[in-house]
N, C-alpha and C positions, 0 to 999 in steps of 0.2 A: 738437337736430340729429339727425336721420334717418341712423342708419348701416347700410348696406347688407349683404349677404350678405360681398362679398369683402373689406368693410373689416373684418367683425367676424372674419374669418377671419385675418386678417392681426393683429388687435391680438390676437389667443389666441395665434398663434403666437410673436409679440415675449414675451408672457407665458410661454408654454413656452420658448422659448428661453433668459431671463433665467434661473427655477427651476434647468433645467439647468442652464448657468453655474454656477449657487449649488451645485447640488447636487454637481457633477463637480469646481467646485473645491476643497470640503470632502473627498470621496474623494480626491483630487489628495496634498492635505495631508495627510491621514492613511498614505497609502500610502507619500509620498516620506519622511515622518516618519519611517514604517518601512526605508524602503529605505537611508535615509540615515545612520540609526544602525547599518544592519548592516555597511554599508561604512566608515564610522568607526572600528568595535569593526572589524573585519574586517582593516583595514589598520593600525592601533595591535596589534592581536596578532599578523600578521607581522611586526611590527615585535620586538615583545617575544620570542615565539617563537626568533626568530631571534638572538636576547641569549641568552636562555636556552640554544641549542645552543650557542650559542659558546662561551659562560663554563664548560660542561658538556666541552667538547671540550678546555679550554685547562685544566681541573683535571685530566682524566682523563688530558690528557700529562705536564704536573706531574708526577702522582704515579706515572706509569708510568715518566719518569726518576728518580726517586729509587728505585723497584725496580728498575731496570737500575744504577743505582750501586750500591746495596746487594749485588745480585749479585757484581760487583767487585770490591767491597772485600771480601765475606764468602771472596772465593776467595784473599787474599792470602796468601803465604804465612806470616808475619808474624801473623796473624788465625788460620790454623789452627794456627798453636801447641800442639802437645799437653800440652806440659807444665806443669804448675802452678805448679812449683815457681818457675817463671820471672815470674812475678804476683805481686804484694800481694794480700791479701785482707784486706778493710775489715770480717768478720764481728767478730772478736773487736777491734776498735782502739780502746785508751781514749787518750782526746784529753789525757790529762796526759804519759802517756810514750812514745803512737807519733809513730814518727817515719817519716815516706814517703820511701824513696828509689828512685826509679825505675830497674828495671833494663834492662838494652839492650833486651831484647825490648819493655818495655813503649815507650820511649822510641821505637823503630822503629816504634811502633803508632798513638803520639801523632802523630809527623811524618806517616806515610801518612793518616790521617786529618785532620790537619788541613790537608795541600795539599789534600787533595779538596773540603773544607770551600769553602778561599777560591775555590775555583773555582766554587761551588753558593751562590752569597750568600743564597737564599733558607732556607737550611738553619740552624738554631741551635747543633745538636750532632750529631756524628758517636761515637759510644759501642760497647761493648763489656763485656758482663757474662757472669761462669764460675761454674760450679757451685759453685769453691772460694771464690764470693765475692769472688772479681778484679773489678776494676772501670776501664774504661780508657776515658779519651775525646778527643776533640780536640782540647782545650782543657786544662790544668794544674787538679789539684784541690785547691781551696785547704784542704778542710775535713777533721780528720785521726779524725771523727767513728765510730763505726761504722755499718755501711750495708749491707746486705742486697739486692742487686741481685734476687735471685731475688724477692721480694715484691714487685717491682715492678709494676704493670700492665703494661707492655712484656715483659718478663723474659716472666710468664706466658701473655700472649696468645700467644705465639712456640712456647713449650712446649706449650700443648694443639694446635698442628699443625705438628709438626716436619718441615723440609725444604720449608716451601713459606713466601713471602712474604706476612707479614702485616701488614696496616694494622689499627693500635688503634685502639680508642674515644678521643676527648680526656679528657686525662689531666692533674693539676695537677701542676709541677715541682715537688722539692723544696727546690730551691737559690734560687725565684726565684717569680713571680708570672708566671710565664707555664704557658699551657694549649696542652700539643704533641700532637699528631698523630703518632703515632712509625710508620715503616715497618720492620718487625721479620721476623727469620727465626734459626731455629735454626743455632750451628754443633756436628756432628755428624764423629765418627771415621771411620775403614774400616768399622767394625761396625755404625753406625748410630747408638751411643750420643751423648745428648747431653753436650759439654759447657761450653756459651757460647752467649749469644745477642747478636748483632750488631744495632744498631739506626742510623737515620736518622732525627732529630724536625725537625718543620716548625712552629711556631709560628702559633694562630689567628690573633694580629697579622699576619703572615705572608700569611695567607689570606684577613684581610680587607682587607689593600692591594692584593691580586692581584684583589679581587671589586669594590670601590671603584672602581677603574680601568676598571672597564666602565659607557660610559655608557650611561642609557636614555633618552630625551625624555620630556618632558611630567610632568614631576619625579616619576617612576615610580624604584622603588631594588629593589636583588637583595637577597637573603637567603639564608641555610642555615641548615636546623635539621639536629639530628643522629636517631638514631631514635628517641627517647623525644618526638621532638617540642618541645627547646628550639631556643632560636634562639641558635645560635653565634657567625654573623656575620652582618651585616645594614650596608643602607646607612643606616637610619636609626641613627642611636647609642642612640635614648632605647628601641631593639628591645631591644639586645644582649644575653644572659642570660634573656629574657623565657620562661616558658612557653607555647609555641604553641599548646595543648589551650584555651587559654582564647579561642581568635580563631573568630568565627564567621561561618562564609560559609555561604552554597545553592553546589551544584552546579551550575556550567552545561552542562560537560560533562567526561568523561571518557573516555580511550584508551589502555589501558596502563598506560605510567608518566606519560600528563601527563595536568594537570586544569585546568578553569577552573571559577574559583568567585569569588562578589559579596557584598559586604556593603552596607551603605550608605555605605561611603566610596570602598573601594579594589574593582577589579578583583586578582585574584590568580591567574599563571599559573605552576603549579607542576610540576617532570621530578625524577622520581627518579633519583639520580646512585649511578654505580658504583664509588666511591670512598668513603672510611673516613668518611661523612657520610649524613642523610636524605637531605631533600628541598633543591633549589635551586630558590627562589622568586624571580619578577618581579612586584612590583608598580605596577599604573598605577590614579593618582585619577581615582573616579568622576567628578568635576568638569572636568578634560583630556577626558573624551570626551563630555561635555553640550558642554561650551564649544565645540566643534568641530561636533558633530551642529548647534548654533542656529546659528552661522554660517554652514554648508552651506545649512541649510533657507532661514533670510533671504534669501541670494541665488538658492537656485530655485527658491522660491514664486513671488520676483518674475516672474522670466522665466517659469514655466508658467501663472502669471496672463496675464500678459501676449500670449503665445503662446495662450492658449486663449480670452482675449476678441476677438481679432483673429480665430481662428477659428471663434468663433458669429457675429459680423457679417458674416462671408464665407458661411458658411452660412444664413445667415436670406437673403441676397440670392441667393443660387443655389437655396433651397428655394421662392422666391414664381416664379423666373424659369424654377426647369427641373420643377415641383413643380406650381405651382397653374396655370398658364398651360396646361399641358400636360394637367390633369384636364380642362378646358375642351375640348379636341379628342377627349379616350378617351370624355367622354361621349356626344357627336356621332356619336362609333364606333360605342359599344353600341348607339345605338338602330335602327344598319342592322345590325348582325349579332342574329340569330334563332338561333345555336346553341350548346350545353352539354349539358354530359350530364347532370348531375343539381344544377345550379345552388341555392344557398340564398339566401334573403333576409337583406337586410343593414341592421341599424337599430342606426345608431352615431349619437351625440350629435354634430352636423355644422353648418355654414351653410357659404355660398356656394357655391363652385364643388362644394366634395363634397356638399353636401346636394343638388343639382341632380344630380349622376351618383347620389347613392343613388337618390331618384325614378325615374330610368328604368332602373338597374339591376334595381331592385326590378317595376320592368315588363315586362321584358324576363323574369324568372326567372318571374313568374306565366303567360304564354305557355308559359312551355317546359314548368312545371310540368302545364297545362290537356293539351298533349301529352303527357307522358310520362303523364296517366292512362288517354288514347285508346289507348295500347300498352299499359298494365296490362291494359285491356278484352279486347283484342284478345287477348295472353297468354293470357288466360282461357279467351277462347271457344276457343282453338284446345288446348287441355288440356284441355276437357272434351270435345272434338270426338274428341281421339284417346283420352282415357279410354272413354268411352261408344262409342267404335268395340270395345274392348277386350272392354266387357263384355258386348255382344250376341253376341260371337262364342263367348264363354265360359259355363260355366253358372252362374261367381259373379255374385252380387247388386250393385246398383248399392250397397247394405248393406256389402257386402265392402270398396270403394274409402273410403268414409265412414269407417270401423271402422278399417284400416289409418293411413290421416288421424291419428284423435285417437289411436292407441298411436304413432306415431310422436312427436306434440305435447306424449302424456305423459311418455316415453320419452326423449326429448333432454333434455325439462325439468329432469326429474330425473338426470340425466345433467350437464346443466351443473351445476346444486346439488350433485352429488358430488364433481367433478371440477371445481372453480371455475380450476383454474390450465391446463386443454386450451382459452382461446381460443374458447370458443364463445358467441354470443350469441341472442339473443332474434329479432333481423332474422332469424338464418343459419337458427334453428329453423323461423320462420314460413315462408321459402324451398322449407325439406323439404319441410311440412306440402302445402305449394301443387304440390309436385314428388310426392309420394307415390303418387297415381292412375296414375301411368303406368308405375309398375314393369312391368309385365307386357303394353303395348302390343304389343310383339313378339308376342303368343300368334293376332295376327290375319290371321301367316302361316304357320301352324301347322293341319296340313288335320282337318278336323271327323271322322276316324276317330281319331285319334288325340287330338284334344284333348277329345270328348267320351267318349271308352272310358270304360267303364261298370267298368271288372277293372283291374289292373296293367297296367302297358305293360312290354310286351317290351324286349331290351337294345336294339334296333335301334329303335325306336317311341321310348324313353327319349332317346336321343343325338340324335333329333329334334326333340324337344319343349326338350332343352336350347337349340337354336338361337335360343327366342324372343327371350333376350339380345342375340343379333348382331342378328336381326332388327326388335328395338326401337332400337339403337343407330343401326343405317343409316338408318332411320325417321326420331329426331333428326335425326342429322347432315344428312337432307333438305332440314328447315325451319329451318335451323338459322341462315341470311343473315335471313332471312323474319322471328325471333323478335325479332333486336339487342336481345338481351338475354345478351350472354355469362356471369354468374355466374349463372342461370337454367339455362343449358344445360345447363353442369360439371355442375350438383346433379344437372339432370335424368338426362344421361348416368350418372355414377356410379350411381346408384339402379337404373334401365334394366338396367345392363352388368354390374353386379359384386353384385346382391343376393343372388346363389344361389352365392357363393365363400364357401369354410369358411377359419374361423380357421389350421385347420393345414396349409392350401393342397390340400385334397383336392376341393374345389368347382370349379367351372367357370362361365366360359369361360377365363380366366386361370389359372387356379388359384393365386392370389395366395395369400399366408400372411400372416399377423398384420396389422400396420397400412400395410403394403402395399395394404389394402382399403381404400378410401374411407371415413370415418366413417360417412357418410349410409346407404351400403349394407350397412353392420355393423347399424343400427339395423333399416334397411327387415328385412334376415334376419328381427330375432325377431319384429318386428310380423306379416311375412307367415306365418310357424310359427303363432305362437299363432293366428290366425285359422283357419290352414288344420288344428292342432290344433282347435280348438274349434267348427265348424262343418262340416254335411254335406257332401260331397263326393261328385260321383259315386260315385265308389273305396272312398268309406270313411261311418261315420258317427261323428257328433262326439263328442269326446273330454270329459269334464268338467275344470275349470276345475285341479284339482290334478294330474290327470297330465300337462295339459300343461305346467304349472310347474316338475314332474320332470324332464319330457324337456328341457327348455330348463336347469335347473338341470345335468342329466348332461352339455348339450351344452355345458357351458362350457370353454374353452380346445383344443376338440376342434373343436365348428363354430360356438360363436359367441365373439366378445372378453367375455374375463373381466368386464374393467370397463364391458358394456355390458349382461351378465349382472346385475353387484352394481347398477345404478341398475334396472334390471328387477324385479329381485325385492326392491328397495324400494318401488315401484306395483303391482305386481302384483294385490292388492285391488281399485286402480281397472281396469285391463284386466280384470277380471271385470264390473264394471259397466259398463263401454262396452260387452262385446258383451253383456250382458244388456238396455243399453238400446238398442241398436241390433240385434236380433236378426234374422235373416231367418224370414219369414215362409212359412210350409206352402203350398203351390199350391193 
């Protein structure tokens, strides 16, 4: 069977069509893959986050009440007791013949400590230790042992910063198997001297029902390590006691005092806490947030499958109906319109309807093209018309126009090769080269006393002769509908108007400074020097090849651009050979 242009065009596109599908769905997947784990992990960490300040916010009150109690009782009067005598002290007590009897002060010390106590259930002991070795606490002391408060951890934490509240390191009881958290402060005389320190101990038991009691989802558990990095409390039991130096995560990110970090099991988000502890950690299984990412993804693959198959069959029938049907009429168009301004041919791998508009596109661009050579032509004759008006009225050679040409040709050239990143090309070059001869058209309203003077011109005779510039521009500007070639003109103009303006704006007509000159007229400058350097003149006779490479080297950043100076006197060898091969010839 015999298939047609628009059929075969139509079965490529069902086939483009399908690819895409394939292809947009696979990017689809990948992208949502990623969208959708970040919003997973995204909203599981404010989730945790938000644990984390909490359980952060509800320790840091904790323990802030228990330094406002301790404040309290350290002020009692009862507590500041100066006297010793009024204590037992357990330094020297042999458990065979002491015998403890508490005296009022101590008994006054017991009762205010121990109402405070029942009121603080969170609290294990409310204590009391003196220099002389007293030792007093909320509770009755069974053991009639000796005992050294001052060696205490507590005791000493208190003493290295006397007068301000201290939270200890966890510390093991000696009475009992429990590990306390003691909130400590020195008490101090009129003088300053120490003689007792006052404590509040909180039990890690204590601290890990208060941390227990925070839930997380997605069987995610809190932790505390202290600063060496053990783990003190923890939701998992089998943590408890563990060395944390041995758990290895990557960074995912860090700010401060929180981190995130991954292993291959667990997510772990961790806040350094201001309280007698390290770090407080949330953990959530890596596996809680797969297991959530695939469920997300399952249900909107579906629906963007779904949603994007219905929208390429909506699209294949509006690309044949508003698409191909429609090339059908644009090409019918092109073949009555005849105009473009600089149209290209177009050979793309096509049938049907586009192969039929390439074909007369393609016809249509060779017209135009067969025209725009008739106005190349034209360009031409009318540039050599006003060149050679130029040079009959002047005494330089048709030689001169030639000569200026190729130092222009050589001159940009090398000017691009120096300067690869000024934007200039090879088209723009050949533009000058075509534009060059007419520098000096304006000279052919410039009256034959003056332009052929044989001597110096006077200053008055001088500001005359500058005028060729204006007088070439108006010249353009003339034929300028006439040419419809607008980037032709620009060159032309610039070249014409501003080739006798010096780099440091002392030139004329403008007296433009630095790259306020036109590029083309910076170059046209040294092409027209060296010639009028190097060749007879009425006025003068020619200079050899080295001094005028001088006068052009002295004249750099003065009257010509530096960097059109440094690509100059990289050819400068070749511009000895142009005008040696293009010499004027003796009458």
């Amino acid at each position: 069977m015999k298939i047609n242009k628009q059929q075969s065009l139509n079965i490529r596109l069902m086939a483009a069509f399908i690819l895409s599908y394939a292809f947009l769905t696979a990017i689809l997947f990948i992208q949502t893959d990623v969208s959708v784990r970040n919003e997973v992990f995204s909203r599981y960490s404010d989730q945790y986050v938000t644990q984390l300040e909490d359980t952060r916010t509800d320790m840091d009150f904790f323990f802030k009440s228990l330094a406002e109690g301790l404040q309290f009782l350290s002020s009692c009067p009862a507590v500041r007791n100066r006297n010793d005598e009024s204590f037992t002290s357990f330094l020297y007590a042999d458990p065979e013949t002491f015998k403890y009897e508490y005296s009022q002060a101590e008994l006054s010390i017991i009762e205010t400590f121990s109402s405070w106590k029942s009121s603080h259930p969170a609290v294990s002991s409310v204590y009391m230790g003196r220099e002389n070795g007293a030792f007093v606490r909320s509770h009755p002391r069974t053991r009639t042992s000796r005992y050294d408060p001052r060696s205490r951890p507590w005791y000493r934490s208190a003493v290295e910063q006397p007068g301000v509240v201290v939270f200890t390191r966890p510390y093991q009881s000696v009475t009992n198997t429990d590990v306390n958290i003691g909130v400590v402060r020195t008490l101090q005389d009129s003088t300053g001297t120490v003689f007792g320190v006052i404590g509040i101990d909180v039990t890690l038991e204590e601290l890990s029902r208060r941390v227990k009691k925070q839930f997380l989802p997605h069987g995610g558990f809190l932790e505390i390590t202290d600063h060496q990095n053990t783990v003190l409390i923890s939701g998992n039991d089998s943590r408890s006691g563990m060395d944390g130096v041995s758990d290895r995560f990557a960074t995912l990110s860090s700010s401060g005092p929180f981190k995130i970090e991954k292993n291959e099991e667990w997510y772990r988000f961790s806040l350094e806490v201001g309280i007698p502890l390290g770090r407080l950690s949330a953990w959530l299984p890596l596996d809680a947030v797969e297991s959530e990412v695939s469920s997300v993804m399952r249900a909107r693959f579906l629906l963007l499958s779904g949603v994007l198959f219905l929208s390429f069959f909506v699209a294949l029938f509006v690309t044949r109906r508003w698409v191909l049907i429609p090339l059908r009429t644009m090409s019918l168009a092109l073949e009555i319109s005849g105009s473009s301004a600089d149209p290209s041919r177009i050979y793309v791998e096509c049938a049907g309807e586009l192969a039929d508009f390439q074909d007369r596109y393609n016809n249509l661009v060779e017209a135009i093209h067969r025209e725009h050579d008739e106005l190349k032509k034209t360009k031409f004759l009318v540039v050599s018309s006003l060149a050679s008006l130029a040079q009959k009225r002047d005494n330089e050679t048709g030689l001169h126009i030639l000569r200026t040409q190729k130092y222009i040709d050589v001159l940009a050239n090398a000017y691009m090769k120096r300067f690869p990143d000024r934007r200039l090309d090879s088209n723009y070059v050949a533009l000058m080269v075509q534009c060059a001869p007419l520098h000096d058209i304006g000279k052919v309203a410039i009256p034959d006393h003056i332009l052929l003077k044989p001597g110096e011109l006077s200053e008055a005779e001088f500001e005359i002769m500058k005028k060729h510039t204006v007088y070439g521009k108006e010249a353009l500007e003339r034929v300028d509908v006439e040419m419809g070639d607008p980037l032709f003109m620009r060159t032309a103009l610039a070249i014409v108007y501003s080739h006798h303006e010096r780099w440091d704006g002392r030139g004329y007509p403008e007296k433009l400074r630095e790259t306020a000159i036109p590029l083309e007229a910076r170059f046209m400058a040294i092409g027209d020097v060296y010639d009028a350097l190097t060749t007879v003149r009425v006025y003068k006779h020619a200079y050899d090849h080295e001094l005028a490479v001088s006068i052009i080297r002295e004249g750099s950043g003065t009257q010509f651009d530096p960097d059109v100076v440094t690509a100059f006197l990289e050819v400068e060898t070749v511009f000895r050979e142009i005008g040696a091969m293009y010499k004027d010839q003796p009458d």
